[in-house]
C-alpha positions as CSV (number, residue, x, y, z in Angstrom):
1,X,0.0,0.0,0.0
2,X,1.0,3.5,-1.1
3,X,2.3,6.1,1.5
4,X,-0.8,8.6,2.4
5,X,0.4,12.2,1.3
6,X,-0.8,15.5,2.9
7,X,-3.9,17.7,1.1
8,X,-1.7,20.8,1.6
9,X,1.5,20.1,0.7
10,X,2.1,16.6,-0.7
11,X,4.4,15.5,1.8
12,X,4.1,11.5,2.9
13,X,2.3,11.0,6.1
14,X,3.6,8.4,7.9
15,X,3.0,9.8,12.0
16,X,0.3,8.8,13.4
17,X,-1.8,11.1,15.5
18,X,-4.8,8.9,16.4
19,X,-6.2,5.6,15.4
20,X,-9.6,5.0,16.1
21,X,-10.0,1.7,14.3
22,X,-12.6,0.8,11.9
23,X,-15.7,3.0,11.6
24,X,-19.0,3.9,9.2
25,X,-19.8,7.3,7.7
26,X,-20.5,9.3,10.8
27,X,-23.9,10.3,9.2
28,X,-24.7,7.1,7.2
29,X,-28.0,6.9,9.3
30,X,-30.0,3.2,8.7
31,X,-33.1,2.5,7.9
32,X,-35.3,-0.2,9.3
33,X,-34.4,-2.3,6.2
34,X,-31.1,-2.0,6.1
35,X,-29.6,-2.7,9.6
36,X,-29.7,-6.6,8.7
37,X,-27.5,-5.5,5.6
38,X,-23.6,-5.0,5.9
39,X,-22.4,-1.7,6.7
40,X,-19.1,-0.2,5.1
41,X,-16.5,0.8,7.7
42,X,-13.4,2.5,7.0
43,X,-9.9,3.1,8.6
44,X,-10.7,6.2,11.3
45,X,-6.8,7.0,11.4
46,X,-5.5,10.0,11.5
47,X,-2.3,11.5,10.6
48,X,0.0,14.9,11.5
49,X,2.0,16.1,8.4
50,X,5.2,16.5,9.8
51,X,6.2,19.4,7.0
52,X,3.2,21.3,7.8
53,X,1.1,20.0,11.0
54,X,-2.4,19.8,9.1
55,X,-3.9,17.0,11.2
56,X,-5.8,14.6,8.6
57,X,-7.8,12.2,7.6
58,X,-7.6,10.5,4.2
59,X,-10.2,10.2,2.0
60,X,-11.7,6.9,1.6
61,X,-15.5,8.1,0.8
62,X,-16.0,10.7,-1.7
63,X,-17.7,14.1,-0.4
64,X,-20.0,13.4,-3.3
65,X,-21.2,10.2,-1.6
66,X,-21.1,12.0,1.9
67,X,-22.4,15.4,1.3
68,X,-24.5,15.0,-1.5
69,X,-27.6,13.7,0.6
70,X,-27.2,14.9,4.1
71,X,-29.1,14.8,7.1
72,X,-27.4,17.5,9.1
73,X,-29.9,20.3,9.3
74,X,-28.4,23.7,11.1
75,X,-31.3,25.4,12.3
76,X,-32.6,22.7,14.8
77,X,-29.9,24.1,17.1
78,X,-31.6,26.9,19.2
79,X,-28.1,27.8,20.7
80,X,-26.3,27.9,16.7
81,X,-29.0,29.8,15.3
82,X,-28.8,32.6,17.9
83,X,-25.0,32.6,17.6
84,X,-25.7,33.1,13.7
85,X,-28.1,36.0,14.1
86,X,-25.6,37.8,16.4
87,X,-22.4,37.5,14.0
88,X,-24.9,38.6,11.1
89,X,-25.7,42.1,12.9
90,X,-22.5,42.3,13.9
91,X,-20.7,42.6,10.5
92,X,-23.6,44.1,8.7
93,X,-22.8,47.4,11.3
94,X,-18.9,46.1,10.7
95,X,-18.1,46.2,7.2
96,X,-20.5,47.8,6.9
97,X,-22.9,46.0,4.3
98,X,-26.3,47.2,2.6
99,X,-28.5,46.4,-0.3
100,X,-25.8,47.2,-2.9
101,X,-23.6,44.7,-1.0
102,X,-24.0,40.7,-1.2
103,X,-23.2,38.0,1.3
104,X,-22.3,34.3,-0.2
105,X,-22.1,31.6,2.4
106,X,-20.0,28.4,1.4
107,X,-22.0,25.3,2.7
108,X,-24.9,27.4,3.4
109,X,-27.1,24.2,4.9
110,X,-30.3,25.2,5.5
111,X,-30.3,29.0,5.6
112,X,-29.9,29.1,9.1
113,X,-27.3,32.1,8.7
114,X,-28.3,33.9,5.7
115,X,-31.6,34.7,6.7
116,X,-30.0,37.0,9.3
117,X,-28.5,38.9,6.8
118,X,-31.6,39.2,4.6
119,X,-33.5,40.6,7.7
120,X,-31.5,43.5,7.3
121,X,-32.0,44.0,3.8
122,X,-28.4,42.4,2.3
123,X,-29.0,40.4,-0.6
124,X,-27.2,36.9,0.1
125,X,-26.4,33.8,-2.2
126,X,-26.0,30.0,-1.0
127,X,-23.8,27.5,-2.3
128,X,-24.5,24.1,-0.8
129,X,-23.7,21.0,-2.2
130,X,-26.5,18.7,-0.8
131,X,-30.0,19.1,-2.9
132,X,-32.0,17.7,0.1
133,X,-30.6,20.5,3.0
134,X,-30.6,23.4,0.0
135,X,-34.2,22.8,-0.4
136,X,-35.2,23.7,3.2
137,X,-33.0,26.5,2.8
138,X,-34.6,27.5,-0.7
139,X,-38.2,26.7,1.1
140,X,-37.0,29.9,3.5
141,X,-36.6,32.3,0.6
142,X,-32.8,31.7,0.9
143,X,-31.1,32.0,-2.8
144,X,-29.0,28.6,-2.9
145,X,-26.8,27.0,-5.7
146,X,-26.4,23.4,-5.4
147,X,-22.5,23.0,-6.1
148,X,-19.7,22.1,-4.3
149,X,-17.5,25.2,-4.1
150,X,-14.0,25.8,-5.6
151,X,-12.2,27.2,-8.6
152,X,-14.7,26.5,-10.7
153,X,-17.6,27.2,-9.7
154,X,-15.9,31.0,-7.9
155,X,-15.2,31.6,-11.9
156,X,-18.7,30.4,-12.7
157,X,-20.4,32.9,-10.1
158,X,-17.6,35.9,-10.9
159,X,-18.2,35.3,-14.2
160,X,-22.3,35.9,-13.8
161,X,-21.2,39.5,-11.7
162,X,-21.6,37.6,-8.1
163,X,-18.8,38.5,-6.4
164,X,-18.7,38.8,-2.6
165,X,-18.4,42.0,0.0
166,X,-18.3,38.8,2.5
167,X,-17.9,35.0,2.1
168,X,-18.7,33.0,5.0
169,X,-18.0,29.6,5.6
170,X,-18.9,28.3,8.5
171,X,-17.6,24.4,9.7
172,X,-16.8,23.7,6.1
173,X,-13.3,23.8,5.9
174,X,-12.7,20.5,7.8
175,X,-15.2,18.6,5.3
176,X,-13.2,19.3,1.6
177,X,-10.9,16.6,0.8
178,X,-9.5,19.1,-1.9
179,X,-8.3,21.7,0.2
180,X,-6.2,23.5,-2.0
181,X,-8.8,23.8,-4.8
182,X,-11.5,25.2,-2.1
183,X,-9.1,27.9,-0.8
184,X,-8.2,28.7,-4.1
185,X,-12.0,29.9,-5.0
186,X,-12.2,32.4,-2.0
187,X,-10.0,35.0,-3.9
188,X,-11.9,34.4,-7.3
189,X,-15.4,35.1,-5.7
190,X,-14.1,37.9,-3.2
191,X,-14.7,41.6,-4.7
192,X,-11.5,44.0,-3.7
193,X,-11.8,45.1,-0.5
194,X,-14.2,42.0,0.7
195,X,-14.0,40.2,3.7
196,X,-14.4,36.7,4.5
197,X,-14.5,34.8,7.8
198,X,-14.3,31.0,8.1
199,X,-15.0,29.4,11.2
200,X,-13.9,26.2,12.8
201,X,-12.9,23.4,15.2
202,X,-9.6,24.6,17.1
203,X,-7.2,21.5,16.6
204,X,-6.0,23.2,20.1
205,X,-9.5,22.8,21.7
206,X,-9.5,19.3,20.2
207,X,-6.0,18.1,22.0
208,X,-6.6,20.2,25.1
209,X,-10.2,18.5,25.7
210,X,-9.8,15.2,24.5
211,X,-12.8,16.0,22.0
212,X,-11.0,13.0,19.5
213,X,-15.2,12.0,19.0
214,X,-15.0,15.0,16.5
215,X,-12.8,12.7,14.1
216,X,-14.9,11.1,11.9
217,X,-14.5,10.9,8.0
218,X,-16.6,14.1,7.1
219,X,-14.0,15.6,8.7
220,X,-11.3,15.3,6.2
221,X,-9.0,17.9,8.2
222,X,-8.1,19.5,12.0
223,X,-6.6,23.2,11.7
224,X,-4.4,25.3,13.8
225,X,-4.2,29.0,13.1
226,X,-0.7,28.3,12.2
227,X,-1.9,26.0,9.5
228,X,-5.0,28.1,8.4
229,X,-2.5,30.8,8.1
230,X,-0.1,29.0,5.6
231,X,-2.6,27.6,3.6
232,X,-4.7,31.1,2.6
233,X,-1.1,32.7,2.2
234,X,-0.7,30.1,-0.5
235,X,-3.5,31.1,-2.4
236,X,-3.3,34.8,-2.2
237,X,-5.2,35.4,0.8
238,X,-4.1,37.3,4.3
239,X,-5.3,36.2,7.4
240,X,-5.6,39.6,9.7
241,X,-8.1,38.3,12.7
242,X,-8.7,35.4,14.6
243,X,-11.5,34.9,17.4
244,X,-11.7,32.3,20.1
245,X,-15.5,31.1,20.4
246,X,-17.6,28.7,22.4
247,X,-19.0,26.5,19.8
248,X,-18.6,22.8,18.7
249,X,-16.1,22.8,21.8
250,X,-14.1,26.0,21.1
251,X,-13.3,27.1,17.5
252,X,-11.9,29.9,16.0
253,X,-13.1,32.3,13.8
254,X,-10.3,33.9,11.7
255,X,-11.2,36.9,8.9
256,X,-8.7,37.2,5.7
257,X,-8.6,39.5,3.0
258,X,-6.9,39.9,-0.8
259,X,-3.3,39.3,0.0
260,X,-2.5,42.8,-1.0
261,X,-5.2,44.2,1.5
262,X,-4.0,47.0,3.5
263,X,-5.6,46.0,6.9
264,X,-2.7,44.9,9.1
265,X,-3.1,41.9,11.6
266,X,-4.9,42.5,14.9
267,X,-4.1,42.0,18.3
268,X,-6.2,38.9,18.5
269,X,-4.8,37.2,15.1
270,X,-0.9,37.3,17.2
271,X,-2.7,35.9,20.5
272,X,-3.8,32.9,18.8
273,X,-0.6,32.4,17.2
274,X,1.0,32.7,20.4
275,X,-1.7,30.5,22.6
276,X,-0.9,27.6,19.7
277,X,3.3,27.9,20.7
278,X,3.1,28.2,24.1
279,X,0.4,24.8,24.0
280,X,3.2,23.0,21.9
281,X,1.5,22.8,18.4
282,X,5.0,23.3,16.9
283,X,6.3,20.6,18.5
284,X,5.6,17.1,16.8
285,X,5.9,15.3,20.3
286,X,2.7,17.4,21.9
287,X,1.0,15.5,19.0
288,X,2.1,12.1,19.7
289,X,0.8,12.6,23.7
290,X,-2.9,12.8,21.9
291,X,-4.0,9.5,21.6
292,X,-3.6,8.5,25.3
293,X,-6.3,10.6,26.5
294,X,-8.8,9.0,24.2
295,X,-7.7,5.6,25.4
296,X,-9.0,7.1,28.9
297,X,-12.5,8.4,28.1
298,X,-13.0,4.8,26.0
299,X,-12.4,3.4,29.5
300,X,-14.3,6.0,31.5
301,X,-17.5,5.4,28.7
302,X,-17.3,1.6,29.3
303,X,-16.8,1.5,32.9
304,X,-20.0,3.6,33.6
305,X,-22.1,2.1,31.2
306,X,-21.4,-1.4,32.2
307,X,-22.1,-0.9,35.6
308,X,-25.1,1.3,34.9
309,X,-26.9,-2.0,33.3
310,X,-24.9,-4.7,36.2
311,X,-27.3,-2.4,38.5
312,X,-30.6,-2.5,36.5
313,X,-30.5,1.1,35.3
314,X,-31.9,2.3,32.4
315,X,-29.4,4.6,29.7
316,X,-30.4,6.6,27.0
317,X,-29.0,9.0,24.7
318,X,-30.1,12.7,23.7
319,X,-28.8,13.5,20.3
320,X,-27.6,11.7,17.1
321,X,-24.8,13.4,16.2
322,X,-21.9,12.7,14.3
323,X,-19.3,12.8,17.0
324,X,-21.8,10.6,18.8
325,X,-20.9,7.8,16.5
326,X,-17.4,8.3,16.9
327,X,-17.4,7.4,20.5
328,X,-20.2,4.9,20.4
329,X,-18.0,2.9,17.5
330,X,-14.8,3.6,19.2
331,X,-16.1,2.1,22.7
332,X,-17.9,-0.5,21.4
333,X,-21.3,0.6,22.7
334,X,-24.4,-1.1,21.0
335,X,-28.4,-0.9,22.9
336,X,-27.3,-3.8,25.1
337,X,-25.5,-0.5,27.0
338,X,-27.2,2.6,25.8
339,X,-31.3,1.7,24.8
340,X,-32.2,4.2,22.7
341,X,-31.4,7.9,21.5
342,X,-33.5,10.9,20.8
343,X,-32.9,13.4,18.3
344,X,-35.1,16.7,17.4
345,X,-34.2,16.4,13.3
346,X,-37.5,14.4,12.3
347,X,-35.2,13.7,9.4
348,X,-32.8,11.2,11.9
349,X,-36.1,9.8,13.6
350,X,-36.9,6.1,13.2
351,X,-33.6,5.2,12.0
352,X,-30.4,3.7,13.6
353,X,-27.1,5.1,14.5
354,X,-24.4,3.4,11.9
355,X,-22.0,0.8,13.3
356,X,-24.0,1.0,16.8
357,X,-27.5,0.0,15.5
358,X,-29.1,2.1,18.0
359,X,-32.5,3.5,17.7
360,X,-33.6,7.0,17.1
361,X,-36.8,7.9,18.4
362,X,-38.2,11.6,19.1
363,X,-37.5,13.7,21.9
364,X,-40.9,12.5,24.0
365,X,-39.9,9.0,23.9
366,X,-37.1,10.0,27.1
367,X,-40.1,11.3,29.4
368,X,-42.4,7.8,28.3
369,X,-39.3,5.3,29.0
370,X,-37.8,7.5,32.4
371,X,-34.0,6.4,31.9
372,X,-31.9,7.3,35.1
373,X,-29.5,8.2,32.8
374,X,-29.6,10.7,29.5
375,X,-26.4,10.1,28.1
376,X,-25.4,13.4,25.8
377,X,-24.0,12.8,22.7
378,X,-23.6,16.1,21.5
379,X,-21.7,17.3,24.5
380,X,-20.8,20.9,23.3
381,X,-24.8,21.6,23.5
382,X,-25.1,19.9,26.7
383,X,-26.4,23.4,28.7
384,X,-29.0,23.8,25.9
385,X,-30.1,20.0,25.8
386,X,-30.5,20.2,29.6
387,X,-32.6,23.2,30.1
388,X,-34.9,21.5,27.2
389,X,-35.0,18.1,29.0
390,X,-35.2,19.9,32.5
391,X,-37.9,17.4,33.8
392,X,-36.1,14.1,33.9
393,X,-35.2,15.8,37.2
394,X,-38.5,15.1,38.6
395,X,-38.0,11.0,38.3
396,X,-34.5,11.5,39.6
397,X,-32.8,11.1,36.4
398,X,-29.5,12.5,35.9
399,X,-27.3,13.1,32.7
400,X,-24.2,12.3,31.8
401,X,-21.5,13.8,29.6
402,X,-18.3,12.1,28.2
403,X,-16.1,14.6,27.0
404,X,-13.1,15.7,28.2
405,X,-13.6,13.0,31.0
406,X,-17.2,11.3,31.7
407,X,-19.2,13.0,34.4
408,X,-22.8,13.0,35.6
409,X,-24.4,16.5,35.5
């Protein structure tokens, strides 16, 4: 077998940085007819370039197979959508922007951020590549393109006079496989003077919280603002801002320009670069320690889950997500340890979770079945999911959450 080489720079990958064994598509949800059928799993390894630290996955299922029917709908986060609405206000008084300007979001999903922006009176434009998630955006009055983004379709879209004050792309960059192709389009669709701010997972987050349930093969990549930085300079692009936020676990939200911008780099953009040093990330041997604390939470998961059923109590899950079904496959876990989940995307309800086999019912079925356990799967919404599910207090239920270390709540 060949030697893997690196999405950025072509270099052979050969360390490891975790191995999580043999896993399905994170989202390759089951119908009731198919769970006596065999499943495809594939190598869940991942890898640190040791020319450029990009922490990666290779590719082994096309994001046309993954992405072109998904079942990831944005807006049936309460906690996302608000956290949308409030970064649309904030650069429509920013930039500023107004109805001569025009927002294009890259993986647009549902329309959960764009309508924001069209509140205000900014005329926005989609691209999304799956037909099934467009449609509820395009159901919202959203404008949406169904295309994957790069090159070719930013020459398509320049071409037609849609060129960008501000591309967004929120929790995309992980999931392109052809990384330098996708960063390459942002410069082609960007007018002079534009802005655009792409969020995501902090690979420091990630190693400092043990959140290795976020690896799964829609994520093709991990970034660093070190790395992020290197790869936009390579395509003509400057990064000149980068924000710490709360979401999927702590990301970062970095803001780039034309590489001939004026705007110099802010105070922030050198604090991240700084905060990644100081935490090792240019040191190959803070990326080896990694895999250990995995090994941990697998054994924390296990332990309470086996001797939650030795003494005759009920588990269930709350969510379906697709860091779920990293864990779940990487423990081990099927209903013989965790019953049932719940999920509010009516879209995930009545199927099973891939690998696990574990049923997804709706929200009501935790207050029919009383578990003394909710076991939540999508950990970096846990405050939200237990405000909702407030009431399995009154049976005495507790819930419990596995990452960075499994506690009950």
């Amino acid at each position: 077998m060949s030697t893997p080489t690196c999405r950025f720079c072509s270099a052979g990958l050969t360390r490891s940085f975790i191995d999580l064994g043999q896993s399905p598509l994170s989202n390759g949800f089951l119908a009731a007819e198919q769970i006596a059928a065999m499943e495809a799993h594939y190598p869940l390894h991942a890898y640190v370039c040791e020319r450029c630290l990009l922490v990666q996955l290779q590719e082994y299922a096309s994001a046309q197979a993954i992405f072109s029917d998904y079942l990831y709908f944005s807006s049936f986060s309460e906690q996302w959508l608000k956290h949308a609405e409030t970064f649309a206000a904030r650069m429509v008084r920013q930039l500023p922007l107004d109805r001569a300007s025009l927002v294009v979001e890259l993986a647009s999903n549902d329309g959960y951020l764009l309508q924001y922006f069209q509140r205000h009176g900014v005329p926005v434009l989609g691209v999304e590549p799956a037909a099934n998630v467009a449609k509820a955006a395009l159901a919202k009055g959203v404008p949406t393109e169904v295309a994957f983004f790069g090159k070719a379709t930013a020459q398509r879209l320049a071409a037609a006079g849609r060129q960008a004050d501000l591309i967004c792309a929120n929790n995309v960059l992980a999931h392109v496989p052809d990384l330098n192709d996708f960063v390459a389009g942002m410069p082609i669709l960007l007018r002079p003077g534009g802005t655009i701010t792409v969020e995501f997972p902090h690979l420091l987050r990630l190693m400092a919280g043990r959140q290795f349930d976020t690896i799964y093969h829609e994520h093709f990549s991990y970034f660093s603002l070190l790395v992020v930085d290197r790869v936009f300079a390579r395509h003509g692009l400057r990064v000149i801002d980068a924000e710490r936020l709360t979401t999927h676990g702590g990301s970062l939200r970095v803001h780039a320009c034309h590489a001939g911008d004026s705007r110099p780099p802010t105070d922030g953009f050198h604090a991240v670069l700084a905060e990644e040093e100081l935490a090792g990330l240019t040191d190959l041997a803070t990326y080896d320690r990694f895999a250990a604390g995995a090994a941990e939470v697998k054994c924390q998961v296990l332990e309470f889950l086996i001797g939650a059923r030795r003494a005759g109590k009920l588990v269930a899950g709350y969510g379906a997500p697709a860091k779920g079904n990293t864990l779940l496959n990487y423990c081990g876990v099927g209903p013989e340890l965790l019953a049932f989940t719940v999920d509010r995307n009516p879209h995930k309800q009545g199927h099973f979770l891939p690998g696990s086999r574990i049923p997804i019912f709706a929200p009501e079925r935790i207050f029919a079945m009383r578990p003394d356990y909710v076991f939540i799967l999508p950990w970096n919404l846990q405050d939200e999911i237990i405000g909702q599910m407030r009431h399995v207090r009154d049976w005495g239920g507790n819930f419990v959450v596995p990452i960075p270390g499994l506690h009950v709540v």
